[in-house]
TILOLO-67419 format. One line per field, with one value per residue (C-alpha): residue in three letters; x negated, z, y. Coordinates in Angstrom, 2 decimals. Layout:
! residues N
res: (ALA ...);
X: (X ...);
Z: (Z ...);
Y: (Y ...);
END
This chain:
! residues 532
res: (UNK UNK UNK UNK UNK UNK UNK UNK UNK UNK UNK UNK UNK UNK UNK UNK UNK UNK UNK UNK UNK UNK UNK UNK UNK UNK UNK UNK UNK UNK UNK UNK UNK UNK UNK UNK UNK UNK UNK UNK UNK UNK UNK UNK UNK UNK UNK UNK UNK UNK UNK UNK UNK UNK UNK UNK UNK UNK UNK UNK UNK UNK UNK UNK UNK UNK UNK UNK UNK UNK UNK UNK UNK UNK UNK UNK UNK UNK UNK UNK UNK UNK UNK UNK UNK UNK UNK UNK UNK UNK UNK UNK UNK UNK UNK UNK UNK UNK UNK UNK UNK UNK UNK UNK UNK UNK UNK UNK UNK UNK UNK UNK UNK UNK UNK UNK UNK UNK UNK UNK UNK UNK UNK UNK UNK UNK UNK UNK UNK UNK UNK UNK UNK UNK UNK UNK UNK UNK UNK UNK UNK UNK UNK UNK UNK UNK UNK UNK UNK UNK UNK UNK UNK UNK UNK UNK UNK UNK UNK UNK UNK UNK UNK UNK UNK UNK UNK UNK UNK UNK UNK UNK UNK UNK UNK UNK UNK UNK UNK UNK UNK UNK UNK UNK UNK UNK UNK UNK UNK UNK UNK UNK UNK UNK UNK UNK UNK UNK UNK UNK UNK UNK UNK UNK UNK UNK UNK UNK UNK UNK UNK UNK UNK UNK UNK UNK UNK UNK UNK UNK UNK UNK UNK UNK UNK UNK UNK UNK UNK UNK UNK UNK UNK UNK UNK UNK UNK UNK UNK UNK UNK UNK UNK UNK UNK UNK UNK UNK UNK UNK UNK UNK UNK UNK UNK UNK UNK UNK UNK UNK UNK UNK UNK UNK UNK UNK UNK UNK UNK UNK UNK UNK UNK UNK UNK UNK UNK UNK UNK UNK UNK UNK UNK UNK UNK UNK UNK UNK UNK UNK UNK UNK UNK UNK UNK UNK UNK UNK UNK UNK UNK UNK UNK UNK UNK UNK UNK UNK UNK UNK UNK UNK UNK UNK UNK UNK UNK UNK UNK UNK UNK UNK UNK UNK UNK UNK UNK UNK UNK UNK UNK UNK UNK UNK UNK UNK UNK UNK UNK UNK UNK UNK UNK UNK UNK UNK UNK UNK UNK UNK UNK UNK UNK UNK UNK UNK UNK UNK UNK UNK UNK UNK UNK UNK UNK UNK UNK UNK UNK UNK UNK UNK UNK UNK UNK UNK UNK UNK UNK UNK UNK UNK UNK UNK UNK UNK UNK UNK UNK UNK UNK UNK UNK UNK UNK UNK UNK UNK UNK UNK UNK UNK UNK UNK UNK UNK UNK UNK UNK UNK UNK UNK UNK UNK UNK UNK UNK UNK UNK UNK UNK UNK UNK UNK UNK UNK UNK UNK UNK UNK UNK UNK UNK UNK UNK UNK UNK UNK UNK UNK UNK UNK UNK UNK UNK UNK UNK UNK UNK UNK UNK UNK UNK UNK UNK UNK UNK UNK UNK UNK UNK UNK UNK UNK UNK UNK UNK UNK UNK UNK UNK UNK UNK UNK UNK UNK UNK UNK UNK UNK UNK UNK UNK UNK UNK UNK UNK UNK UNK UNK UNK UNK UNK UNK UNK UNK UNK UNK UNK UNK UNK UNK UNK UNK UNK UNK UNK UNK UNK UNK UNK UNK UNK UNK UNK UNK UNK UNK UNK UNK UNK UNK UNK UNK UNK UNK UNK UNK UNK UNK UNK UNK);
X: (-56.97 -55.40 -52.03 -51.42 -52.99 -50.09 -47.19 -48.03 -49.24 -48.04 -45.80 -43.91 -44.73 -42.54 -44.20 -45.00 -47.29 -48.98 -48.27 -50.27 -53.30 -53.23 -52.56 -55.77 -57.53 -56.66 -56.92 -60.00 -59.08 -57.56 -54.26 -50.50 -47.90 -47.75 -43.84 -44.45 -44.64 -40.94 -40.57 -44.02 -43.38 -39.99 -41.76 -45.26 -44.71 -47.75 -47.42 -50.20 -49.93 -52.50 -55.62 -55.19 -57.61 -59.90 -62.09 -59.35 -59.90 -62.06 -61.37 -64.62 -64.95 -66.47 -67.10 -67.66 -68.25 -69.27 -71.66 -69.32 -65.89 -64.44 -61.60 -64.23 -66.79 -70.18 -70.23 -66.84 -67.30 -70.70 -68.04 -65.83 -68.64 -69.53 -66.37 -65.61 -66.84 -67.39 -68.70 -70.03 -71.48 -71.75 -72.56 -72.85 -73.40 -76.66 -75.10 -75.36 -71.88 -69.93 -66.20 -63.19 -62.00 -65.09 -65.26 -61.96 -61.26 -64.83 -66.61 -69.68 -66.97 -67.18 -70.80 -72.42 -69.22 -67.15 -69.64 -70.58 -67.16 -66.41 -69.39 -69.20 -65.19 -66.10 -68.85 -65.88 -63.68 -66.12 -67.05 -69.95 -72.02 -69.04 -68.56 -71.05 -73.35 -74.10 -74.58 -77.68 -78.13 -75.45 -76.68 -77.24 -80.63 -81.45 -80.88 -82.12 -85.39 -86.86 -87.03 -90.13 -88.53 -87.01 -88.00 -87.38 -83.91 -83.81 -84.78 -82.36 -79.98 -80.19 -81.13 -85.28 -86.42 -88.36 -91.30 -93.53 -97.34 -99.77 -103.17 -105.84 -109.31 -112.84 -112.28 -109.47 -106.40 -103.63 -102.17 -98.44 -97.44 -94.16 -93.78 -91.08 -92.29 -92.67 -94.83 -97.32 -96.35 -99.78 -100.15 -99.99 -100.79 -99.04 -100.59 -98.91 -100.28 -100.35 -98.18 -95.94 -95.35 -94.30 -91.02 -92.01 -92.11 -88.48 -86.78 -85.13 -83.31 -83.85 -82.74 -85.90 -88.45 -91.67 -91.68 -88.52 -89.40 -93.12 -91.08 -88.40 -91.11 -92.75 -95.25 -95.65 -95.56 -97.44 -96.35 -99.40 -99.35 -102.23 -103.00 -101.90 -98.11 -95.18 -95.89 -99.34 -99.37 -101.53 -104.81 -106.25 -107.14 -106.19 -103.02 -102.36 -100.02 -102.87 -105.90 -107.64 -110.34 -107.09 -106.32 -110.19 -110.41 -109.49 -108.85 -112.47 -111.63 -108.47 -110.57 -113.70 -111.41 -107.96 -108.14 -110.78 -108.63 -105.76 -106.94 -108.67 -105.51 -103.08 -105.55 -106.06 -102.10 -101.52 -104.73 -105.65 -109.07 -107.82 -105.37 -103.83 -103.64 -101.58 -102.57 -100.49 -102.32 -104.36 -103.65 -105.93 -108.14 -108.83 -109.12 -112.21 -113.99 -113.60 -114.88 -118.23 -119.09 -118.10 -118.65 -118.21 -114.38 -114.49 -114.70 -111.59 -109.13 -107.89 -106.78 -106.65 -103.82 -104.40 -101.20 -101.99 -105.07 -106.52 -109.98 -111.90 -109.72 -111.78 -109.01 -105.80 -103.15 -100.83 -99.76 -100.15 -104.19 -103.89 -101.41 -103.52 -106.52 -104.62 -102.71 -106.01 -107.76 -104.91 -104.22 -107.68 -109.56 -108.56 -104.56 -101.60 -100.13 -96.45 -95.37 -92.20 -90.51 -91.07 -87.80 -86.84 -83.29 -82.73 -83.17 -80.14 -77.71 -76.59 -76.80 -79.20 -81.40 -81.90 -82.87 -85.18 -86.81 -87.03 -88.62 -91.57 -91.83 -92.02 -94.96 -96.96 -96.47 -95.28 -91.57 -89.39 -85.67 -84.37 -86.56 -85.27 -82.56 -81.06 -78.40 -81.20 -82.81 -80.82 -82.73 -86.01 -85.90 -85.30 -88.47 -90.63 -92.91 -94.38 -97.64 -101.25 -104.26 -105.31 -108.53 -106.86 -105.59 -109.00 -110.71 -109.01 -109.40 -113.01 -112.89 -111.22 -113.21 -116.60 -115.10 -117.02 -115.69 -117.53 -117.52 -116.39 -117.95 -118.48 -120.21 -123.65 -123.45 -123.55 -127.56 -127.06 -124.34 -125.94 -129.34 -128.62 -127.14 -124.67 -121.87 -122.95 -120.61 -119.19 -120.82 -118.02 -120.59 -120.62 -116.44 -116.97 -113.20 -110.87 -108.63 -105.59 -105.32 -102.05 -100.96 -98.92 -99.47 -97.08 -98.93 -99.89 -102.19 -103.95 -105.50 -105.96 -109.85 -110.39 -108.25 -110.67 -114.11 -113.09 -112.70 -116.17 -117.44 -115.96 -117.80 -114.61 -111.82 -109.22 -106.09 -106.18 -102.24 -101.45 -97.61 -96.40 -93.77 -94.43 -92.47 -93.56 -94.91 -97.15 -94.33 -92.01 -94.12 -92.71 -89.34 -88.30 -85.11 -86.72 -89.58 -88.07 -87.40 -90.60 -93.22 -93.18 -93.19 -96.64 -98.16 -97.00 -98.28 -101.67 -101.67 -100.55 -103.23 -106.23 -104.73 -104.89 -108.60 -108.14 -110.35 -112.68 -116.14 -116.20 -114.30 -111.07 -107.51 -106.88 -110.30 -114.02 -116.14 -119.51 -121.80 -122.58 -126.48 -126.63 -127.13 -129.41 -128.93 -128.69 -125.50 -123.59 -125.79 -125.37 -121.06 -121.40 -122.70 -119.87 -117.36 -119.82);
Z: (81.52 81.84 80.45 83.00 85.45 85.17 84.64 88.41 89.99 91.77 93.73 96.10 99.50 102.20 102.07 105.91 104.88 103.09 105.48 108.14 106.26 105.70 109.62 110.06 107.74 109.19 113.27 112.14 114.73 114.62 116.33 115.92 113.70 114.83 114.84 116.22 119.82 121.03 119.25 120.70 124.01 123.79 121.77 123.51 126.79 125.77 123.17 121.20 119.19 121.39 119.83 118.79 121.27 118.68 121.86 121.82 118.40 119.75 116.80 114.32 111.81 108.48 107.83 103.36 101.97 99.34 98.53 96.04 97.71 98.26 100.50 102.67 103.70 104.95 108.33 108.55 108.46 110.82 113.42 113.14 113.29 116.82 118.28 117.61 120.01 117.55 113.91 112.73 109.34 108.43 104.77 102.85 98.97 97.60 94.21 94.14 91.82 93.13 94.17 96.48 93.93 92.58 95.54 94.15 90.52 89.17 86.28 88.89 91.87 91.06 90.93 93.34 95.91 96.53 97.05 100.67 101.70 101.19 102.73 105.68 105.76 105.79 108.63 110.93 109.98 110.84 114.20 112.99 115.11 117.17 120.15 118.91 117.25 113.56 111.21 109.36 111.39 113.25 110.59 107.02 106.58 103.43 106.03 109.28 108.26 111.93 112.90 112.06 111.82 108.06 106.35 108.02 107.90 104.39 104.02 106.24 104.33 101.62 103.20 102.96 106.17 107.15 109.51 111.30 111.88 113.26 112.64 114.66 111.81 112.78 113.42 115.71 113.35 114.04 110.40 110.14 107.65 106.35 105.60 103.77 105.09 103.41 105.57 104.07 100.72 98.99 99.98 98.00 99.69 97.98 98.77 97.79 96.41 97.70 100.10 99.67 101.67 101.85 100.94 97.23 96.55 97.98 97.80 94.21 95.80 95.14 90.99 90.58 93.55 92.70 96.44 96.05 92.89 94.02 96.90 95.08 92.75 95.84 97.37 101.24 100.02 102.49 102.20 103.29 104.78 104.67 107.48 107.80 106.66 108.34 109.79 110.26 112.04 115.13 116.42 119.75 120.97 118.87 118.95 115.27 116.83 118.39 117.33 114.12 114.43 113.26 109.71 108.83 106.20 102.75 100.42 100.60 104.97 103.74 101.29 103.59 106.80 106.10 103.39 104.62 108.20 106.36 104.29 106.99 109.05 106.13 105.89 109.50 109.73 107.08 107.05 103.43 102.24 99.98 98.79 95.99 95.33 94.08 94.30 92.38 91.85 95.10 96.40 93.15 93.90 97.64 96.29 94.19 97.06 99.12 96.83 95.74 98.94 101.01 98.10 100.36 100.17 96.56 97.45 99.24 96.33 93.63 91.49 92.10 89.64 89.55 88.51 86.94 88.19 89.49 89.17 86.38 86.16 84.07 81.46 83.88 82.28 85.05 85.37 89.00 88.72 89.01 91.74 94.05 93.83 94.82 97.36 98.77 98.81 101.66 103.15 104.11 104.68 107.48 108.02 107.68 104.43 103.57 106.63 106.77 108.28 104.95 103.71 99.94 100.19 99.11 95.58 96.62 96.45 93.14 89.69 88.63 91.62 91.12 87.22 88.80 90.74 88.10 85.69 88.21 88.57 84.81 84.77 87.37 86.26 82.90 81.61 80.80 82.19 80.65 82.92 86.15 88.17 89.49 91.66 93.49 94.45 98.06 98.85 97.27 99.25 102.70 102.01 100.58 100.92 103.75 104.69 104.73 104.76 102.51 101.97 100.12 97.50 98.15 96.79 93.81 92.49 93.42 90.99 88.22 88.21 88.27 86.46 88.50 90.72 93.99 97.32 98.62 98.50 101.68 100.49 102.59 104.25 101.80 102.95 106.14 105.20 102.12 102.13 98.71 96.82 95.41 96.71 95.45 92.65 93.86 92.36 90.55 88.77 92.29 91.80 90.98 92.10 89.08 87.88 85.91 84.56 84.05 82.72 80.38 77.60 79.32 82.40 83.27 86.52 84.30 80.92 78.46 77.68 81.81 82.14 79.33 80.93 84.23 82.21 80.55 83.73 85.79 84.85 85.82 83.99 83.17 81.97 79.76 79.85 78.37 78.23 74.21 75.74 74.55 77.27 80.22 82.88 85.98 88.41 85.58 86.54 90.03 89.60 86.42 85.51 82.98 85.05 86.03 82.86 81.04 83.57 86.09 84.44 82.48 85.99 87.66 84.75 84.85 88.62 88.70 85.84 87.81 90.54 89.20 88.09 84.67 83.23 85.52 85.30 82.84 80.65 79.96 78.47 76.33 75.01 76.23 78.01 77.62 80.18 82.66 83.76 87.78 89.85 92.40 95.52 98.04 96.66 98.75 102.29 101.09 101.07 104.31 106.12 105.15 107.35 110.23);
Y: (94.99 98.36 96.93 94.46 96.35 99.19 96.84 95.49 99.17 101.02 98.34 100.64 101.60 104.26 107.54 107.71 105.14 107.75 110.83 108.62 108.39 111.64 112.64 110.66 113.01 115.79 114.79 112.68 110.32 106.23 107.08 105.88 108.06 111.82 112.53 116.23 117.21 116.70 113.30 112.10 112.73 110.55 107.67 107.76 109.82 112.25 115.29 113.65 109.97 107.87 106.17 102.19 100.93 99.25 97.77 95.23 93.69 90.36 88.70 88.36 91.10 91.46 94.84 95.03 98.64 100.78 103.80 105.30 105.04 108.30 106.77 105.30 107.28 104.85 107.82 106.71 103.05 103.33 104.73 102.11 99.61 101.32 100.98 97.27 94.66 91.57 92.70 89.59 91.24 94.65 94.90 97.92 97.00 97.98 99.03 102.86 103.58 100.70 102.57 101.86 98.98 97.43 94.77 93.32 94.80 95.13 93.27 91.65 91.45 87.33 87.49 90.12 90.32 87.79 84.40 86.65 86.87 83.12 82.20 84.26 82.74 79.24 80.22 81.24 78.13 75.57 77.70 79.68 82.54 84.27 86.94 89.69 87.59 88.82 86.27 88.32 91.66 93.94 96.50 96.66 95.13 97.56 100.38 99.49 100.47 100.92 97.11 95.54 92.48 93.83 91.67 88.55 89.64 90.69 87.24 85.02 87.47 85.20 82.26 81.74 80.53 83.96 83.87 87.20 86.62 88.63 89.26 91.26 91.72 92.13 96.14 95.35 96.92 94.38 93.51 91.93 89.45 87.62 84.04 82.10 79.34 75.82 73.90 71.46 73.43 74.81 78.76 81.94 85.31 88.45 91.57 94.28 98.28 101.96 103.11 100.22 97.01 93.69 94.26 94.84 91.12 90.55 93.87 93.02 89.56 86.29 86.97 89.15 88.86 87.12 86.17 83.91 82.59 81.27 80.08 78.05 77.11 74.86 77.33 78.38 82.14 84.59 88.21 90.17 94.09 96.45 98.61 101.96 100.76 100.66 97.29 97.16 100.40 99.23 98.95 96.49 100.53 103.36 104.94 105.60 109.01 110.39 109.39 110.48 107.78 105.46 107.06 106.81 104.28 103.49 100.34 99.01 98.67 96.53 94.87 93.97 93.56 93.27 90.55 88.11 88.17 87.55 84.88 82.87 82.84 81.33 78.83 78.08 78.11 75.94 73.55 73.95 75.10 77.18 79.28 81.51 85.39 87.91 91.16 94.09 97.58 98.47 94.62 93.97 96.81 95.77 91.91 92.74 95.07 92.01 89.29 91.14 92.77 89.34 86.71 83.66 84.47 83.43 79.79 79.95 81.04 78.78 82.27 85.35 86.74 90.97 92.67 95.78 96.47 99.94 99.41 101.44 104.58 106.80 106.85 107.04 109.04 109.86 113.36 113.65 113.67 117.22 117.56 114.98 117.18 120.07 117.95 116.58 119.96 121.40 117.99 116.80 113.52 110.55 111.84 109.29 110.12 109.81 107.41 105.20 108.69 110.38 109.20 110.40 110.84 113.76 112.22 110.36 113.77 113.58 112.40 115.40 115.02 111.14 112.19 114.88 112.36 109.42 112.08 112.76 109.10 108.32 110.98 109.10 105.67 105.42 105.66 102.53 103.35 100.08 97.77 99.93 98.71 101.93 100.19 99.20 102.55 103.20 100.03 101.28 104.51 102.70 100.67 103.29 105.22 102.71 104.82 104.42 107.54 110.24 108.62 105.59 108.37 110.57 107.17 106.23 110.21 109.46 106.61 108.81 111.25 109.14 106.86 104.22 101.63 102.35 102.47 106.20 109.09 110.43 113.57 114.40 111.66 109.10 109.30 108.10 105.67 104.17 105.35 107.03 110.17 108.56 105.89 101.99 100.37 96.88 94.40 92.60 89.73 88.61 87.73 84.19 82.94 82.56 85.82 86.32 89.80 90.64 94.46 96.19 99.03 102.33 101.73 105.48 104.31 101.36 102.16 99.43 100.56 100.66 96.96 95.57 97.40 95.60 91.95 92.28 93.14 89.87 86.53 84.24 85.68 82.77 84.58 87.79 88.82 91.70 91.60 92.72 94.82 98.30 100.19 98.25 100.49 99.95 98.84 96.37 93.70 93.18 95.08 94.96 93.98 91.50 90.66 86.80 85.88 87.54 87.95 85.65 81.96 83.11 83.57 80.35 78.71 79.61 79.13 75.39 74.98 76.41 74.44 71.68 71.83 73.80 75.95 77.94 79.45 81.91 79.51 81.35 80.02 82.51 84.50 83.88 86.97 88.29 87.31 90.22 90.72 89.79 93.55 93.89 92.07 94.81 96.41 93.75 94.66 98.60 98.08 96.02 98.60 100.80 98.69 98.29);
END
């Protein structure tokens, strides 16, 4: 288009137009023409141009704006934002490159720009939200990272009806969840993995999220958060600031507390008996403590579909084993460990620094840069790291280096705790709900030989997925660029089938398992007493 772009630019323009501009720059001030001292003073009656008195701008505005503009800088914009009385919609684009001219000129303008502006346009001609009330938020949702009511916005952002629930468990943490809420629809609780949050299952919009697609699909999708994160931070009586007692627990507390709490109050919300799971890395780990060491939980889950699954992680091949020992060895047991706070921007400096970053990434979870959106990693670093405690990382290095799945090892006094030497392995023959396993072959956190130990340890495996994508690393799953149109339909399928009374009991749709020899009984009492 560069020929017809130059035969109608430039298009002429007086050169005080430009000299303004530049006056701006330079005063760094929203003020009328400067025509030097003498000439002001005649004109305005003062030897500097006065300010345009921007309070007086009632009419609606719709602030659009770029990462990438150098003509527009976002500090600049969030100052103009300040000083206007009726923004309507302040909306920075989440696409890290986009430039002064993509909003109008560029390739995905028709497709990731402009249907906002018309709908926020007819809005205002049929007498939409007016006089200082934003349509969405009065800040960019993928930046005002402080509000706990995120993701509820993040959702009304693209119009899912977006609900906030909260949950108190048996140990008195006080747990927050997110609905997109289709009453009477069946439910589906997502719980997401390590350090992350709810946000996982929506941040990548409705084109990618598995939260929007289970939702258009017909479900009454739950999105669950574990405590310790940045919105289940609470407790009935600690104060997670200043008291250690807070920070002392790991996966198998949001496995024996968090999950069963959860659970029972989707169903009591929604009046079914039942309901279905998705649980990706730690959301899978913390699903299996719960359904061995509090077995009556199986009964109420129609499938429990494990996304990558850190269980067995004897044969882990992540990079950053080494690093976490080191790490824990100075940091210590029971302290909050990378909180909400811990923001990662500096990988946002340049184009060398977000390479730096992605390459200690790819060493921790496996490398496939074609499945990663990187327009999407402003957004990604607002969200995460969400928080939790050391001991949830002190516990899965416990499991690599035992190469057990157990409960954790609390050192000398695992005697008084357990009444043994050693920590107790869960007993997973005791997981008698239906499971989907669903992983990949580059995932550096889930080993194929550790995914397959775990399936012929778990009498009711329905689904063994492993996706034939050779690149596909622990996270591609849930945000990979391909994941809607490779990933996700395989999953809903085999939920609606269990659903629907399909194969269960050890009787699986793909392969069958070897039956696993029962343990002995008092594992389950032995785990209890670890929450107690």
């Amino acid at each position: 288009m560069i020929p017809v772009i130059m035969h109608h630019v430039p298009a002429g323009a007086s050169s005080s137009q430009f000299l303004h501009y530049l006056q701006l720059h330079k005063s760094d001030r929203f003020c009328a023409y400067d025509h030097g001292e003498k000439e002001n003073q005649r004109i305005y009656g003062q030897s500097q141009p006065p300010d345009y008195p921007l309070e007086r701008v009632t009419a609606p505005a719709a602030l659009y704006y770029t990462q990438n503009d150098y003509l527009t800088a976002v500090k600049d914009v969030e100052r103009l934002i300040k000083r206007l009385p009726n923004i309507v919609e302040d909306h920075m684009y989440e696409y890290m490159n986009w430039n002064h001219i993509d909003m109008v000129w560029g390739i995905s303008a028709r497709r990731l720009a402009q249907p906002r502006m018309l709908e926020i346009l007819r809005l205002y001609e049929t007498g939409g939200a007016q006089n200082g009330t934003d349509l969405t938020t009065t800040q960019s949702v993928e930046r005002k990272t402080e509000s706990m009511e995120q993701e509820v916005q993040l959702l009304a952002k693209y119009k899912y009806p977006g609900e906030t629930h909260t949950v108190t468990t048996e140990d008195k943490y006080v747990l927050q969840m997110h609905r997109i809420a289709r009453p009477g629809a069946k439910p589906v609780l997502l719980m997401h993995g390590l350090l992350d949050s709810s946000a996982t299952w929506i941040l990548m919009g409705p084109h990618s999220g598995l939260g929007y697609f289970l939702y258009d699909a017909g479900y009454d999708v739950w999105l669950a958060n574990a405590r310790g994160n940045c919105y289940s931070r609470s407790h009935v009586k600690l104060n997670p600031d200043t008291d250690k007692a807070y920070w002392n627990f790991s996966w198998h507390e949001i496995g024996y507390y968090d999950l069963p709490a959860l659970i029972d109050a989707v169903l009591a919300k929604t009046g079914y008996q039942k309901l279905s799971y998705f649980g990706h890395s730690q959301g899978s780990t913390s699903f299996f403590v719960m359904a061995s060491t509090r077995p009556e939980y199986n009964a109420k889950i129609n499938l429990m579909s494990a996304l990558g699954p850190v269980v067995y992680c004897g044969n882990m091949r992540s990079e950053f084993t080494g690093l976490v020992h080191r790490f824990i060895n100075i940091f210590g047991e029971g302290k909050e460990l990378l909180p909400h706070s811990s923001k990662l921007t500096g990988c946002m400096m340049s184009e060398t620094t977000i390479q730096t970053c992605l390459y200690y990434v790819w060493k921790a979870i496996g490398r496939d840069p074609a499945e990663f959106n990187k327009t999407m990693i402003p957004a990604m670093l607002n969200h995460l790291p969400c928080g939790g405690s050391s001991n949830q990382l002190i516990h899965y290095m416990q499991l690599y280096k035992s190469a057990r799945f157990c409960a954790y090892d609390h050192g000398k006094e695992n005697h008084r705790i357990y009444g043994r030497s050693r920590p107790p392995d869960y007993p997973l023959e005791k997981v008698t709900a239906p499971v989907a396993i669903f992983y990949t072959q580059n995932d550096y956190l889930n080993a194929l030989k550790d995914v397959k130990r775990l399936i012929k340890r778990l009498p009711n495996v329905v689904e063994d997925h492993l996706y034939p994508y050779k690149k596909w690393n622990h996270i591609d799953m849930t945000w990979g660029i391909s994941a809607r149109r490779l990933a996700h339909p395989a999953m809903l399928k085999v939920m609606r089938r269990c659903e629907a009374g399909g194969p269960q009991n050890g009787t699986k749709l793909a392969t069958t398992v070897s039956p696993v020899k029962t343990a002995n009984m008092t594992t389950v009492t032995v785990l209890k007493a670890v929450g107690t």
